[in-house]
C-alpha positions in Angstrom: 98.4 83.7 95.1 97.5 80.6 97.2 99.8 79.2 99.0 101.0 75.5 97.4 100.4 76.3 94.3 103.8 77.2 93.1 104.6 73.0 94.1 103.1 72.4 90.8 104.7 74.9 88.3 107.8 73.5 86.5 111.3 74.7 87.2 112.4 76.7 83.7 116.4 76.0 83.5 118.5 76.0 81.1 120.7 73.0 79.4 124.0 74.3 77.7 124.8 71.9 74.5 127.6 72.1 72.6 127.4 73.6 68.7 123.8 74.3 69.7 121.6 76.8 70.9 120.8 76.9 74.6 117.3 74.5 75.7 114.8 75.6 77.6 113.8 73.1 79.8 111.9 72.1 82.7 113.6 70.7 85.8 112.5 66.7 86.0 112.0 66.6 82.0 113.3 63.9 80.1 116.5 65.2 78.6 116.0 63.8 75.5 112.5 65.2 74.7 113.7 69.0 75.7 117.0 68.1 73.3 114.7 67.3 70.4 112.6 70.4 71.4 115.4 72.6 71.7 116.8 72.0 67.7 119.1 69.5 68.9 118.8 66.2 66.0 119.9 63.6 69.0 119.2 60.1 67.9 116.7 57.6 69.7 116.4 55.3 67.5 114.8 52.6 70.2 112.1 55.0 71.4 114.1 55.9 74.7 114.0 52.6 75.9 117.4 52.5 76.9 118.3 49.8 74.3 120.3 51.6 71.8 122.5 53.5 73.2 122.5 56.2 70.1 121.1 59.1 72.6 124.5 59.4 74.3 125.6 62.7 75.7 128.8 63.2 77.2 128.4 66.5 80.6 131.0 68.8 81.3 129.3 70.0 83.9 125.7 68.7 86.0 126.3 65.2 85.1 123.0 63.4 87.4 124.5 60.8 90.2 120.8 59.4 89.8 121.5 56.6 86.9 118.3 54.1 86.0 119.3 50.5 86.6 118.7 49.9 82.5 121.3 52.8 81.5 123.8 51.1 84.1 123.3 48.1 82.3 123.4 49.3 79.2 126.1 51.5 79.2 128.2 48.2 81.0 127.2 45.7 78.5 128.6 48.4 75.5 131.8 49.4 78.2 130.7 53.0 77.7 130.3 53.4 81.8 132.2 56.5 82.5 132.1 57.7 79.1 128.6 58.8 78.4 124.9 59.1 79.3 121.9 57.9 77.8 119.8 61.4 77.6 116.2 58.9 77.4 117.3 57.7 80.9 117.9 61.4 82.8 115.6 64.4 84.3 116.6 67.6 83.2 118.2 69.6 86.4 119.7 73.3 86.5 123.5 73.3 85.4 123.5 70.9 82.8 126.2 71.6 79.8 126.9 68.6 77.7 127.4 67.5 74.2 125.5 65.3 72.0 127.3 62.6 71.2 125.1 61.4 67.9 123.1 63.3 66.1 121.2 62.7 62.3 123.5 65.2 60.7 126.5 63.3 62.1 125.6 59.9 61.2 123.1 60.6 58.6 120.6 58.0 60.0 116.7 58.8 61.3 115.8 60.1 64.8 113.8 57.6 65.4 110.6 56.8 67.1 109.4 59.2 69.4 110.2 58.8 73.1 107.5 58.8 75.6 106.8 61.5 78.5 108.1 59.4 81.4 111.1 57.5 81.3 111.1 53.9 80.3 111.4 51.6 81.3 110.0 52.3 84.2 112.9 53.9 86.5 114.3 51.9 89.5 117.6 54.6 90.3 121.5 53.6 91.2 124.1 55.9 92.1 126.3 56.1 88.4 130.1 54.7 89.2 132.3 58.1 90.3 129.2 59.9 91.4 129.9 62.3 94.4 127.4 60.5 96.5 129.8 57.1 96.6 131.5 58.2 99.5 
């Protein structure tokens, strides 16, 4: 093997959701996308724009400090700062366990479209409020 090579292989993890089956995942991948892939029915129904707020999770564990500016804003204007996460807005890390917090069999509405790759808008990061970083 050459050596640097490994710099560009993804991180497999593992993202515990509960009333679901474990997702595989790659470490940095939007959490949405590996949701969807993984069997979970999460809701985006603005594309993963962070506009919506129907992609919410809630962690039990390996909640992100990182937070985009837009899900800080969002998550403010609909007072739901403290209480979830947008899943369009984080990067899938090891020691994630969460629950979706709206699905299409719980509301009986469409997915919606499909969110891109990268995360969008494109990310400028804060610190989320009661992250361990805030001193």
């Amino acid at each position: 093997m050459l050596f640097g090579m490994t710099q560009n292989i993804p991180q497999h993890i593992t993202v515990q959701v509960e009333g679901f089956a474990d997702v595989a995942a790659h470490a940095g991948e939007r959490l949405v996308l590996a949701l969807e892939r993984g069997g979970v029915d999460i809701l985006h129904r603005c594309g993963g724009v962070a506009r919506c707020t129907t992609c919410r999770v809630s962690f039990q564990e390996g909640e992100p400090d990182a937070m985009t500016l837009a899900e800080y804003d969002k998550l403010a204007e609909k007072e739901l700062l403290g209480q979830a996460r947008l899943s369009c807005q984080i990067e899938c890390a090891p020691g994630m366990r969460l629950s979706a917090l709206q699905t299409a069999a719980s509301t009986g509405l469409e997915p919606g479209k499909a969110p891109a790759e990268a995360i969008e808008p494109a990310p400028e990061w804060t610190t989320r409020p009661g992250a361990s970083t805030e001193g």
